[in-house]
mmCIF file of the N, C-alpha and C atoms, coordinates in Angstrom:
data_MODEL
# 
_entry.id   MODEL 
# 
loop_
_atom_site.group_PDB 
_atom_site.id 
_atom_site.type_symbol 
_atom_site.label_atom_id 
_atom_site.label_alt_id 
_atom_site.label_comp_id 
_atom_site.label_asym_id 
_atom_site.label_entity_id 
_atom_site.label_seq_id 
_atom_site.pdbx_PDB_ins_code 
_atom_site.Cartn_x 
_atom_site.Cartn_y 
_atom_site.Cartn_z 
_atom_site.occupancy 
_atom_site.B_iso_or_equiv 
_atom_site.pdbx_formal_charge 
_atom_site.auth_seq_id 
_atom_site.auth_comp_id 
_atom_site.auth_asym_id 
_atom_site.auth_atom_id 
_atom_site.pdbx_PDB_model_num 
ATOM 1   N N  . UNK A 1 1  ? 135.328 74.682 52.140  1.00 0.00 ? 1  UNK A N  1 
ATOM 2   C CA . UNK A 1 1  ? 135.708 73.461 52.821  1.00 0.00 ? 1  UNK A CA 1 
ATOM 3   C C  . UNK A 1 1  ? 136.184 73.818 54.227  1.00 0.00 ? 1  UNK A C  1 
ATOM 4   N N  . UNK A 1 2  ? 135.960 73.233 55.498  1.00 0.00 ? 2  UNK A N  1 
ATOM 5   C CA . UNK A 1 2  ? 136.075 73.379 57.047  1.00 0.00 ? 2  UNK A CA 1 
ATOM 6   C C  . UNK A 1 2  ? 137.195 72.397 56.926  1.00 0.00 ? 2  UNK A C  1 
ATOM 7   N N  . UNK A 1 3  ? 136.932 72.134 58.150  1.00 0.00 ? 3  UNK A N  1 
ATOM 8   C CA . UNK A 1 3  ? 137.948 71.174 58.642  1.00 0.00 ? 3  UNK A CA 1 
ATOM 9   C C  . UNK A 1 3  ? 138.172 69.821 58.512  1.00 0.00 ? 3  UNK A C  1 
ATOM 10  N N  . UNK A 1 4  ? 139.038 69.112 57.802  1.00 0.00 ? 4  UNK A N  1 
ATOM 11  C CA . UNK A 1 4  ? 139.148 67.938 57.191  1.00 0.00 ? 4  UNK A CA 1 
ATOM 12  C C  . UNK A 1 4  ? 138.044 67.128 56.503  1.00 0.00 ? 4  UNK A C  1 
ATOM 13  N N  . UNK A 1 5  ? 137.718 68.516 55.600  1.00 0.00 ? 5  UNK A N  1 
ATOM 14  C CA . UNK A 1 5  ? 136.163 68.009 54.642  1.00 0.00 ? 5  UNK A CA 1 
ATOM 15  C C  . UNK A 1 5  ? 134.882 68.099 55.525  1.00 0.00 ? 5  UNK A C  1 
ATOM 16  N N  . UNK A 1 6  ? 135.174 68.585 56.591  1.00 0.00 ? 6  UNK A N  1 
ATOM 17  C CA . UNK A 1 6  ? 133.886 69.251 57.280  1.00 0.00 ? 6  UNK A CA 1 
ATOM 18  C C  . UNK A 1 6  ? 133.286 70.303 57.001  1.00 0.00 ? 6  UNK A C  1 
ATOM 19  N N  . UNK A 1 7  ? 131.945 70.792 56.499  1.00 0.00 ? 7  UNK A N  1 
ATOM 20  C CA . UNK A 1 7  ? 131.731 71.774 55.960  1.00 0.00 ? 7  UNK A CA 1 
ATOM 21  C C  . UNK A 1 7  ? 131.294 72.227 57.017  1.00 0.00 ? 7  UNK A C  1 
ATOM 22  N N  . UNK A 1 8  ? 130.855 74.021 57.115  1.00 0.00 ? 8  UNK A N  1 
ATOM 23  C CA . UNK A 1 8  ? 130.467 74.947 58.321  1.00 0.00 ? 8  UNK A CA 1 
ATOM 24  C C  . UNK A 1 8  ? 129.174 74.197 58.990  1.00 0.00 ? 8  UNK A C  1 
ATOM 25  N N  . UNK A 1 9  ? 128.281 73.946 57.556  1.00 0.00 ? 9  UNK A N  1 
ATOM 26  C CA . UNK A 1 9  ? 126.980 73.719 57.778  1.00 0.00 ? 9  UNK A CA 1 
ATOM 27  C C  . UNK A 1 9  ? 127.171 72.314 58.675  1.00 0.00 ? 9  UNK A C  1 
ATOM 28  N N  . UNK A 1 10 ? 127.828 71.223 58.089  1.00 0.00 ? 10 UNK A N  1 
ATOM 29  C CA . UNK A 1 10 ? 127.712 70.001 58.905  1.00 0.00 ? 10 UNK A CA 1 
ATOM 30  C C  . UNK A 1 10 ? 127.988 69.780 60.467  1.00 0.00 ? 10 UNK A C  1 
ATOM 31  N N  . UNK A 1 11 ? 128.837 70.889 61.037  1.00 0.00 ? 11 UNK A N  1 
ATOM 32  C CA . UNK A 1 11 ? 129.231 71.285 61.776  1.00 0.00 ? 11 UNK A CA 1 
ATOM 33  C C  . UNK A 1 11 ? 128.213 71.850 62.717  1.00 0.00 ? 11 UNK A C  1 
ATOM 34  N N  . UNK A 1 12 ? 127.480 72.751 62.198  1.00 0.00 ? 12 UNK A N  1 
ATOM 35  C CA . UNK A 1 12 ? 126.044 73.408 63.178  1.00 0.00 ? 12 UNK A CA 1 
ATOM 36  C C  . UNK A 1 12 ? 125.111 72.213 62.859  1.00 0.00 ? 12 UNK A C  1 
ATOM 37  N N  . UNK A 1 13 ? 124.666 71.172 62.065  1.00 0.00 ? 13 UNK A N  1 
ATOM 38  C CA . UNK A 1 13 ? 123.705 69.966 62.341  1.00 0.00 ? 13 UNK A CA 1 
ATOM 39  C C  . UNK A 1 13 ? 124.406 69.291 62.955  1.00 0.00 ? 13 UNK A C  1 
ATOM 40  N N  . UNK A 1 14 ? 125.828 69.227 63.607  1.00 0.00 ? 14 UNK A N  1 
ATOM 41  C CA . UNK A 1 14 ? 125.963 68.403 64.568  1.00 0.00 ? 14 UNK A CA 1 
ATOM 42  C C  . UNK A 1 14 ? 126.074 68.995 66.107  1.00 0.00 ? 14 UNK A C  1 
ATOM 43  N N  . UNK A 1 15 ? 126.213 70.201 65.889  1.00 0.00 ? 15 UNK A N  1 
ATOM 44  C CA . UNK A 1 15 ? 126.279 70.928 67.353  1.00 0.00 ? 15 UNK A CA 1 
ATOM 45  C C  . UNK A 1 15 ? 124.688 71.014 67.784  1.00 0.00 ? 15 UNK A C  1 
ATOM 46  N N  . UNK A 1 16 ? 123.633 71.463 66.574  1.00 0.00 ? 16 UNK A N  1 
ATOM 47  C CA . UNK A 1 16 ? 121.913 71.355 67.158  1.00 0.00 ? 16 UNK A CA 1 
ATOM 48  C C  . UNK A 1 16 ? 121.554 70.005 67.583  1.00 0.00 ? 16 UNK A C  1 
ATOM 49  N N  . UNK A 1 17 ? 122.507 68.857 67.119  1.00 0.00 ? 17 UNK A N  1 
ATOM 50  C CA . UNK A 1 17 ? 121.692 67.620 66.977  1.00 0.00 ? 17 UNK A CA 1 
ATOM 51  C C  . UNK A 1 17 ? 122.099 67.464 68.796  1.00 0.00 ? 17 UNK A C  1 
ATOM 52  N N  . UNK A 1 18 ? 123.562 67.910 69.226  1.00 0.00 ? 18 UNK A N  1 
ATOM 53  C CA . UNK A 1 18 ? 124.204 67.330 70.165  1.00 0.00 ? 18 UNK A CA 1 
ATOM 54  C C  . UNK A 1 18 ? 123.203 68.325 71.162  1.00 0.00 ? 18 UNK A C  1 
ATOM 55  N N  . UNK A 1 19 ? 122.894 69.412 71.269  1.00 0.00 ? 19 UNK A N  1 
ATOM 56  C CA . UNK A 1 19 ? 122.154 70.058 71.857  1.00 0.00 ? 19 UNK A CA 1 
ATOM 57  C C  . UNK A 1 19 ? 120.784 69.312 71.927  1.00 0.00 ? 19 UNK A C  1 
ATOM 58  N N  . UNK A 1 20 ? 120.452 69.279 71.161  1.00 0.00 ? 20 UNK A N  1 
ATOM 59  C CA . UNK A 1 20 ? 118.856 68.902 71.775  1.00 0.00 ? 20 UNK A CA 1 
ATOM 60  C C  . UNK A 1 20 ? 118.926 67.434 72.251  1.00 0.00 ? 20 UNK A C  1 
ATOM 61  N N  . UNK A 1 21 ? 120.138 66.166 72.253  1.00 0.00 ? 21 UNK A N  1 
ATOM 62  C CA . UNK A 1 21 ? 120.083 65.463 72.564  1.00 0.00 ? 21 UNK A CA 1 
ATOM 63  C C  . UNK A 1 21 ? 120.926 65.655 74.203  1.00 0.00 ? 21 UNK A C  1 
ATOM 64  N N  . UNK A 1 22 ? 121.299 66.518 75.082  1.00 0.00 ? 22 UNK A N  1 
ATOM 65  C CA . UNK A 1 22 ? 122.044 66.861 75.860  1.00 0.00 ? 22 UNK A CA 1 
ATOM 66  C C  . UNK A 1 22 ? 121.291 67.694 76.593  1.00 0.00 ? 22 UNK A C  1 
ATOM 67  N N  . UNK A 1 23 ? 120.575 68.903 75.929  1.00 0.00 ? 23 UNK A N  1 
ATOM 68  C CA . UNK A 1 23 ? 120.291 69.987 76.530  1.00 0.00 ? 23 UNK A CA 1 
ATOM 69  C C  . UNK A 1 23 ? 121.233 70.934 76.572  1.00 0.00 ? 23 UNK A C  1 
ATOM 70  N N  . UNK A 1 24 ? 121.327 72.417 77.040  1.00 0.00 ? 24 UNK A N  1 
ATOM 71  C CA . UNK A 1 24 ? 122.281 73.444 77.352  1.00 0.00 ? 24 UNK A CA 1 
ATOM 72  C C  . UNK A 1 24 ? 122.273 73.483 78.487  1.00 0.00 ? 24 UNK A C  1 
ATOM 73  N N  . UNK A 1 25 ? 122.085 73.661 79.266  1.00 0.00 ? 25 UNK A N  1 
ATOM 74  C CA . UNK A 1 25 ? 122.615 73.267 80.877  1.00 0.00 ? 25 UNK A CA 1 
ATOM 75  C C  . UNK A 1 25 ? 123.204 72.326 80.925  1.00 0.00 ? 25 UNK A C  1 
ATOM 76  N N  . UNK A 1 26 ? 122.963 70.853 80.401  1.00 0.00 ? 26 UNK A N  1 
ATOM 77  C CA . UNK A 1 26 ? 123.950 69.487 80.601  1.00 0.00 ? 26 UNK A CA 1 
ATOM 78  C C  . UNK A 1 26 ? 125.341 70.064 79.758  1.00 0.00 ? 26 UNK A C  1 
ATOM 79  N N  . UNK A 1 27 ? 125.211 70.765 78.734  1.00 0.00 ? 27 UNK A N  1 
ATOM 80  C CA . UNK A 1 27 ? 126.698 71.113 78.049  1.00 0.00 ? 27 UNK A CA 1 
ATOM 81  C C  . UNK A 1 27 ? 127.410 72.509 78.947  1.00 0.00 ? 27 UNK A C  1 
ATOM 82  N N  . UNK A 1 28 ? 126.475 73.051 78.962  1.00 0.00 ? 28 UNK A N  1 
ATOM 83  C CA . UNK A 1 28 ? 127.412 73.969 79.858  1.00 0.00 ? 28 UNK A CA 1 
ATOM 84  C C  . UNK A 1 28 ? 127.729 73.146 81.244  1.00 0.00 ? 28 UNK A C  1 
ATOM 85  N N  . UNK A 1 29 ? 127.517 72.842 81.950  1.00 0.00 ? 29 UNK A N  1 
ATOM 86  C CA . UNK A 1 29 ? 127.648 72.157 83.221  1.00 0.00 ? 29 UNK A CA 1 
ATOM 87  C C  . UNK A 1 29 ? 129.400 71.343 82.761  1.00 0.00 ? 29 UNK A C  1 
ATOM 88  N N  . UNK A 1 30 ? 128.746 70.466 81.546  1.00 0.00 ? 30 UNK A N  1 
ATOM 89  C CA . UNK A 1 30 ? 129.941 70.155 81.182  1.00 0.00 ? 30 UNK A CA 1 
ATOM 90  C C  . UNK A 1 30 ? 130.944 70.828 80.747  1.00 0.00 ? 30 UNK A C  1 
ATOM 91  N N  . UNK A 1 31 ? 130.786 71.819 79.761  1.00 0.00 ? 31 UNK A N  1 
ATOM 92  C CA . UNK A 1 31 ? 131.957 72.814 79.657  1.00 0.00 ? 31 UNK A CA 1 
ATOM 93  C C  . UNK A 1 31 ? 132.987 73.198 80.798  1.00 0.00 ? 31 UNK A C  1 
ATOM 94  N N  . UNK A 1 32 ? 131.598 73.764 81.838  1.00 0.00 ? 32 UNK A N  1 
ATOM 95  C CA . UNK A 1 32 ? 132.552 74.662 82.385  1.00 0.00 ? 32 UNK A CA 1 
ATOM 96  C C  . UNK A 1 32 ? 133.640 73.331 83.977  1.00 0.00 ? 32 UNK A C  1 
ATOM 97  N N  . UNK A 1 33 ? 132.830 72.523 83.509  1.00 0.00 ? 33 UNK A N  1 
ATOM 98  C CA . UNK A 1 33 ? 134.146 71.476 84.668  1.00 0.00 ? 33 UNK A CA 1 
ATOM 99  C C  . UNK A 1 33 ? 134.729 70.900 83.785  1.00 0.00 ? 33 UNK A C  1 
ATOM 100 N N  . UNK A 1 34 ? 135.289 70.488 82.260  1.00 0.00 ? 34 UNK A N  1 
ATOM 101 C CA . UNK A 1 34 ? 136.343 70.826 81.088  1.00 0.00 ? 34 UNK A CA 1 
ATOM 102 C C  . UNK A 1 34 ? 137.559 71.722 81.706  1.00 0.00 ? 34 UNK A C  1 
ATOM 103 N N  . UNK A 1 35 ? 136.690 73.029 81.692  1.00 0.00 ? 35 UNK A N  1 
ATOM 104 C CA . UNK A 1 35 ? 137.435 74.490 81.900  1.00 0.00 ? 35 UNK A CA 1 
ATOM 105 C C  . UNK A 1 35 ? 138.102 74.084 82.833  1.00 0.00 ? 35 UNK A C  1 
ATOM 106 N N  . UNK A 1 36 ? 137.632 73.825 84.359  1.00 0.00 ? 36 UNK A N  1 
ATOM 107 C CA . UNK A 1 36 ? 138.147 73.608 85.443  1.00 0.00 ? 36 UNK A CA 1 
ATOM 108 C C  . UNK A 1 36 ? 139.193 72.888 85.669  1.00 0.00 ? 36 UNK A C  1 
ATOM 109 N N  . UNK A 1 37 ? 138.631 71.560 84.751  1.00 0.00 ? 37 UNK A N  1 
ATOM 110 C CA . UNK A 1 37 ? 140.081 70.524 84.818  1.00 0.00 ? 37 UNK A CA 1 
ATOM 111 C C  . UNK A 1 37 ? 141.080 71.125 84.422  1.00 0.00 ? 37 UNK A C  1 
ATOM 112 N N  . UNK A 1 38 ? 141.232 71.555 83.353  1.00 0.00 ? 38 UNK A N  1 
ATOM 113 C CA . UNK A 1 38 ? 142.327 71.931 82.229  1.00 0.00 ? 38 UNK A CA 1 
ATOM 114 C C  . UNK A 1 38 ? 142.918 73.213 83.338  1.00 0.00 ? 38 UNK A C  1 
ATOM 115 N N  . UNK A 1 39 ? 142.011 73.477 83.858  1.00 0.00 ? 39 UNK A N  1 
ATOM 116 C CA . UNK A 1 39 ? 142.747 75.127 84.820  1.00 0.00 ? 39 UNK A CA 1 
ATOM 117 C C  . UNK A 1 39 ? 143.584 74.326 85.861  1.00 0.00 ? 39 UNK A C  1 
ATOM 118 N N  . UNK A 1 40 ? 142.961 73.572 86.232  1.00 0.00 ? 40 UNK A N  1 
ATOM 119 C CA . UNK A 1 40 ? 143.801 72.509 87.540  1.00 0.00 ? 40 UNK A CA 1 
ATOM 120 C C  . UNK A 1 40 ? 145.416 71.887 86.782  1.00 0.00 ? 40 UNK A C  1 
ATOM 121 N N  . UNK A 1 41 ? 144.897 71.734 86.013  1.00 0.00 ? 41 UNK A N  1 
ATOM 122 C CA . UNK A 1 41 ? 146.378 70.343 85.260  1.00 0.00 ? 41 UNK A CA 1 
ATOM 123 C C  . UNK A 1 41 ? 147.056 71.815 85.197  1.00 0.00 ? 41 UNK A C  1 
ATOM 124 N N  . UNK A 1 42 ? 146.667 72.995 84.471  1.00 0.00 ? 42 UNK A N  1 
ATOM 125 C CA . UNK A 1 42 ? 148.017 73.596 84.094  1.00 0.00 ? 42 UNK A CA 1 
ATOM 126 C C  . UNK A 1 42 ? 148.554 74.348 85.442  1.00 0.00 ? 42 UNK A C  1 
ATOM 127 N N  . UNK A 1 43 ? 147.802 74.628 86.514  1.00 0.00 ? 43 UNK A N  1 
ATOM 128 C CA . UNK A 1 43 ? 148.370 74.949 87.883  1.00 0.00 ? 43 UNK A CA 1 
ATOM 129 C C  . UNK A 1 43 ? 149.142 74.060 88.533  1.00 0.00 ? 43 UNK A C  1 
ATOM 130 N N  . UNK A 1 44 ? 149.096 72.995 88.013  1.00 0.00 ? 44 UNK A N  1 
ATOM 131 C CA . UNK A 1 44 ? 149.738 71.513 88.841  1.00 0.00 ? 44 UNK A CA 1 
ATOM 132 C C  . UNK A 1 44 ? 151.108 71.660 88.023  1.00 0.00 ? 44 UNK A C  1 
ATOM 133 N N  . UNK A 1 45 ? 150.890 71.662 86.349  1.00 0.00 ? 45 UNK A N  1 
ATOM 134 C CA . UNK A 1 45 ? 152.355 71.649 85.480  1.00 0.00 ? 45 UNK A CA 1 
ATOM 135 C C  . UNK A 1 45 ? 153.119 73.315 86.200  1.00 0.00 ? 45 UNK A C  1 
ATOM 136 N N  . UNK A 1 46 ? 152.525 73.810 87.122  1.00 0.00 ? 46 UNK A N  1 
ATOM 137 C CA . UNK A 1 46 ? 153.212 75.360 86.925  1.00 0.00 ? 46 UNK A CA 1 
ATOM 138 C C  . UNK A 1 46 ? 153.912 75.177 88.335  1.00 0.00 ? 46 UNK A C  1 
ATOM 139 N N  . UNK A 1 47 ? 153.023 74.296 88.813  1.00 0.00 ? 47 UNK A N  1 
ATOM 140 C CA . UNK A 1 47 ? 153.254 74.124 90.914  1.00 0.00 ? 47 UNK A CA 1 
ATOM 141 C C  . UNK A 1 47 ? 154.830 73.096 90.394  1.00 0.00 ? 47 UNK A C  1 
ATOM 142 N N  . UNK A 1 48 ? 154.893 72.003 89.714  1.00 0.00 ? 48 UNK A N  1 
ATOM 143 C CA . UNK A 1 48 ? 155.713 71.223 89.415  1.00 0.00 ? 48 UNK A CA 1 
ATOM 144 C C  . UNK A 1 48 ? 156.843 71.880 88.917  1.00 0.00 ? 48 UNK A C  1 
ATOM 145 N N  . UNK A 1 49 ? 157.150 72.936 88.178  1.00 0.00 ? 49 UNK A N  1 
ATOM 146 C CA . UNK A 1 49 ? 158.159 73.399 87.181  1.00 0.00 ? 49 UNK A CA 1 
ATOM 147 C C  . UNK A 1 49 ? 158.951 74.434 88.563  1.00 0.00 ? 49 UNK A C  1 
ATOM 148 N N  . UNK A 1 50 ? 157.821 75.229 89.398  1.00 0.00 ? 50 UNK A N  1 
ATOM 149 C CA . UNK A 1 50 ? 158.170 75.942 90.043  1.00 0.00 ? 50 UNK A CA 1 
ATOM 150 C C  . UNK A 1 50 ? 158.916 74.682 90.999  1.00 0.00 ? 50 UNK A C  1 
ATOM 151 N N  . UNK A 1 51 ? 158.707 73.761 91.655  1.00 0.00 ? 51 UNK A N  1 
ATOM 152 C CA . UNK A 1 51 ? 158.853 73.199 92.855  1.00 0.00 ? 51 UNK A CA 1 
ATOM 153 C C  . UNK A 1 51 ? 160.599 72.790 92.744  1.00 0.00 ? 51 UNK A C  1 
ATOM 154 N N  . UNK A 1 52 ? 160.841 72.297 91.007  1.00 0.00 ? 52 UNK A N  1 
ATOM 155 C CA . UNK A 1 52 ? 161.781 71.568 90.671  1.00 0.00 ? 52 UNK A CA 1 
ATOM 156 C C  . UNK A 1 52 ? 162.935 72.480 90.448  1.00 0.00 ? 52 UNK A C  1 
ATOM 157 N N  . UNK A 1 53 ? 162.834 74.130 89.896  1.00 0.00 ? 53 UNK A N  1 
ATOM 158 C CA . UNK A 1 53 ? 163.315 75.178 90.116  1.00 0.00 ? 53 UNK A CA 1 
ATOM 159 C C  . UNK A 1 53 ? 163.732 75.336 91.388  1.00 0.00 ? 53 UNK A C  1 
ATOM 160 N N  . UNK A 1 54 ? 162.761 75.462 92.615  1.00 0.00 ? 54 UNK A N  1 
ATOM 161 C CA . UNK A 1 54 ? 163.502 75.832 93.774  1.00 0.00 ? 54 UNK A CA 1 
ATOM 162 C C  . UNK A 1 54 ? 164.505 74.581 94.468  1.00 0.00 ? 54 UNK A C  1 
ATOM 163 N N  . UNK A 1 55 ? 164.167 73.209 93.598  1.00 0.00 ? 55 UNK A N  1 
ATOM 164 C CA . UNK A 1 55 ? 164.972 72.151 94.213  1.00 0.00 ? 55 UNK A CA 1 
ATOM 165 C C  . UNK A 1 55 ? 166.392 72.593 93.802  1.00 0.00 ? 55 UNK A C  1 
ATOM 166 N N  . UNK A 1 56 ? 166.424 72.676 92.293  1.00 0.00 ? 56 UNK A N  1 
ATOM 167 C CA . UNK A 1 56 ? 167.964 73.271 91.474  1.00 0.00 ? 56 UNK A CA 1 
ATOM 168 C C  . UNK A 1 56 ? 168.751 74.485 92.154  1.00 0.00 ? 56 UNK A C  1 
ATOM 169 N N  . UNK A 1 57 ? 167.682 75.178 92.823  1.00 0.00 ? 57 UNK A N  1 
ATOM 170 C CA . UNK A 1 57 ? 168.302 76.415 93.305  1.00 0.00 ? 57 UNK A CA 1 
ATOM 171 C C  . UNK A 1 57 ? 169.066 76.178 94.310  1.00 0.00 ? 57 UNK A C  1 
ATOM 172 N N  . UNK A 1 58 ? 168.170 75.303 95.228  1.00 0.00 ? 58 UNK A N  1 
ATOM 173 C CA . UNK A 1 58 ? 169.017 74.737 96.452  1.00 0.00 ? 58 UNK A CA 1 
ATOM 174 C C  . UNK A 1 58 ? 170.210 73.969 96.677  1.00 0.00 ? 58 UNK A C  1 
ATOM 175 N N  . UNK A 1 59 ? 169.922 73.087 95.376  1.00 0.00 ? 59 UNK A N  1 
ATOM 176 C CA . UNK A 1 59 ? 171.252 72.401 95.148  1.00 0.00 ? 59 UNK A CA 1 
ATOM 177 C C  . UNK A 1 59 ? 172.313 73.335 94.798  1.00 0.00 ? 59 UNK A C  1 
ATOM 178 N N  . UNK A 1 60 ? 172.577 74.194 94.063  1.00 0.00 ? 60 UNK A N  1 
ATOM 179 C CA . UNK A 1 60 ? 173.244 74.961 93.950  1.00 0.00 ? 60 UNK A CA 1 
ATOM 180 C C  . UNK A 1 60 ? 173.833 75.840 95.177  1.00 0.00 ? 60 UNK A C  1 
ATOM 181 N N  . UNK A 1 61 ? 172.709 76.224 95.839  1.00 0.00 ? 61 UNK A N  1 
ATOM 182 C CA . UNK A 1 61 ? 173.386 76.729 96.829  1.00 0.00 ? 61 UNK A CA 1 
ATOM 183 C C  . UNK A 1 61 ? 174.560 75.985 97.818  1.00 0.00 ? 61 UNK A C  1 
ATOM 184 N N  . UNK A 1 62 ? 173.754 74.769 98.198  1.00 0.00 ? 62 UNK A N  1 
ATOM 185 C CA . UNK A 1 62 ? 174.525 73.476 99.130  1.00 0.00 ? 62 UNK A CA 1 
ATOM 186 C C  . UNK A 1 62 ? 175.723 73.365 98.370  1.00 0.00 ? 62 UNK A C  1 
ATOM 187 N N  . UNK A 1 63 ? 175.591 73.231 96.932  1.00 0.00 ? 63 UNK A N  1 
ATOM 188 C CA . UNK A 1 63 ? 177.232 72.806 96.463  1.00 0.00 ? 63 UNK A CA 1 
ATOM 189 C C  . UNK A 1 63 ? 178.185 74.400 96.241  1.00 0.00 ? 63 UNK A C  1 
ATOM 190 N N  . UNK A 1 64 ? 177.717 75.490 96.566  1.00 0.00 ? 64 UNK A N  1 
ATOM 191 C CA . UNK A 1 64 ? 178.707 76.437 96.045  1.00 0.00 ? 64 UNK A CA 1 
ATOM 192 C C  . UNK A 1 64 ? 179.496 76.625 97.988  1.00 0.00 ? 64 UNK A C  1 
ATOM 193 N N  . UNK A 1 65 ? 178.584 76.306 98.735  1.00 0.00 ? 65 UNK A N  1 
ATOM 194 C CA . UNK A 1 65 ? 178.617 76.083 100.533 1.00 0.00 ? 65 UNK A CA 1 
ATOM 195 C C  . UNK A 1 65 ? 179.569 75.001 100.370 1.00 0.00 ? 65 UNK A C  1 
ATOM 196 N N  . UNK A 1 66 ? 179.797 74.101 99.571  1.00 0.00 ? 66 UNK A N  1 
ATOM 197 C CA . UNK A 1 66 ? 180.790 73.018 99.814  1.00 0.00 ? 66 UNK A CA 1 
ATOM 198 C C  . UNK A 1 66 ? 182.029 73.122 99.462  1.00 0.00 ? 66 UNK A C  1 
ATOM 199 N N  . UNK A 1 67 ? 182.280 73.829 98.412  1.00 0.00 ? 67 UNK A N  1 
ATOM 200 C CA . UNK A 1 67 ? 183.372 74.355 97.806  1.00 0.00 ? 67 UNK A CA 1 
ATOM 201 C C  . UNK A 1 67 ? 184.196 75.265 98.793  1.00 0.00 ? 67 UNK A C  1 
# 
């Protein structure tokens, strides 16, 4: 038994079926700008975490300068 009553086999008649109705160039094409997005969003969550870090840092600094 696969994945939620998916068997292996049903799984490759749906990946040949999606292939020959797509082609492999149209899926890779698509894959690999998938890849891309997902590479973008997690550089954006990393640009964001970093940005909000150096905001905290600063604040910190300004308030230990006030004291």
């Amino acid at each position: 038994m696969g994945l939620g009553g998916i068997s292996i086999w049903q799984l490759l008649i749906v990946l040949v079926i999606v292939a020959l109705i797509f082609g492999t160039k149209r899926l890779g094409s698509i894959g690999g700008d998938l890849g891309g997005a997902i590479r973008g969003f997690k550089n954006a969550m990393t640009d964001d975490v970093s940005e909000v870090n150096e905001a905290n840092e600063e604040n910190e600094a300004n308030e230990t300068k006030n004291e």
